[in-house]
C-alpha positions in Angstrom: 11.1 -34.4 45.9 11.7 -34.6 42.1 14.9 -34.6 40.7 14.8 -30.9 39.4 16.6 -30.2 35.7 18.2 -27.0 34.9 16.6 -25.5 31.5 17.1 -22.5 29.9 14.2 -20.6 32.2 15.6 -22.2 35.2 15.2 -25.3 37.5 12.3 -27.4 36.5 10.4 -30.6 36.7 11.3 -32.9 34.1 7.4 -32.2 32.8 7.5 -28.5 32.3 10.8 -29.2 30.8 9.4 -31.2 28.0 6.2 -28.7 27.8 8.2 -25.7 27.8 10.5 -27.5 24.5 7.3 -28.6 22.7 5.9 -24.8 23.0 9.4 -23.2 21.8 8.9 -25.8 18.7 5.5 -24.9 17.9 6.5 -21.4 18.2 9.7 -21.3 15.9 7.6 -23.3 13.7 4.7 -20.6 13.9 6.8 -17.8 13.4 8.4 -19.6 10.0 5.6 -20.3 8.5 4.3 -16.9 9.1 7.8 -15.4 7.7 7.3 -17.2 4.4 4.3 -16.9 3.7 3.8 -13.1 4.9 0.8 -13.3 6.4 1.2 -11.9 9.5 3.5 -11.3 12.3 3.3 -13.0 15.7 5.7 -9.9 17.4 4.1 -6.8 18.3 4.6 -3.9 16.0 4.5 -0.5 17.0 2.8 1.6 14.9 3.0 5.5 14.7 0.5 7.6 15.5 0.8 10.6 13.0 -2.2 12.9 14.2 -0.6 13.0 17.9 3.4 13.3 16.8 3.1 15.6 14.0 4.1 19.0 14.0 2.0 19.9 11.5 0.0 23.3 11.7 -3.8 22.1 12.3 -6.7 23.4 9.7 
């Protein structure tokens, strides 16, 4: 059995330990560069939807 280390997301093979650090780096490192340059957003933003809320009379 492999020696199992415990992580952030839980016990884990030293492998997915080193994969799961090298994805949390290239996503911080996504979402700065994203922040600077204001491109885009990598969250999901909710978005109203004004014809379905509103309480606006309908012509």
């Amino acid at each position: 059995m492999a020696v199992m280390i415990h992580s952030k997301y839980g016990y884990e093979p030293p492998e997915w330990v080193q994969a799961d650090s090298r994805l949390d780096k290239w996503y911080k490192d996504k979402k700065r560069r994203a922040n600077k340059h204001g491109a885009f957003s990598l969250d999901k933003k909710r978005r109203k939807q004004h014809g379905i809320t509103c309480k606006c009379p309908k012509e």
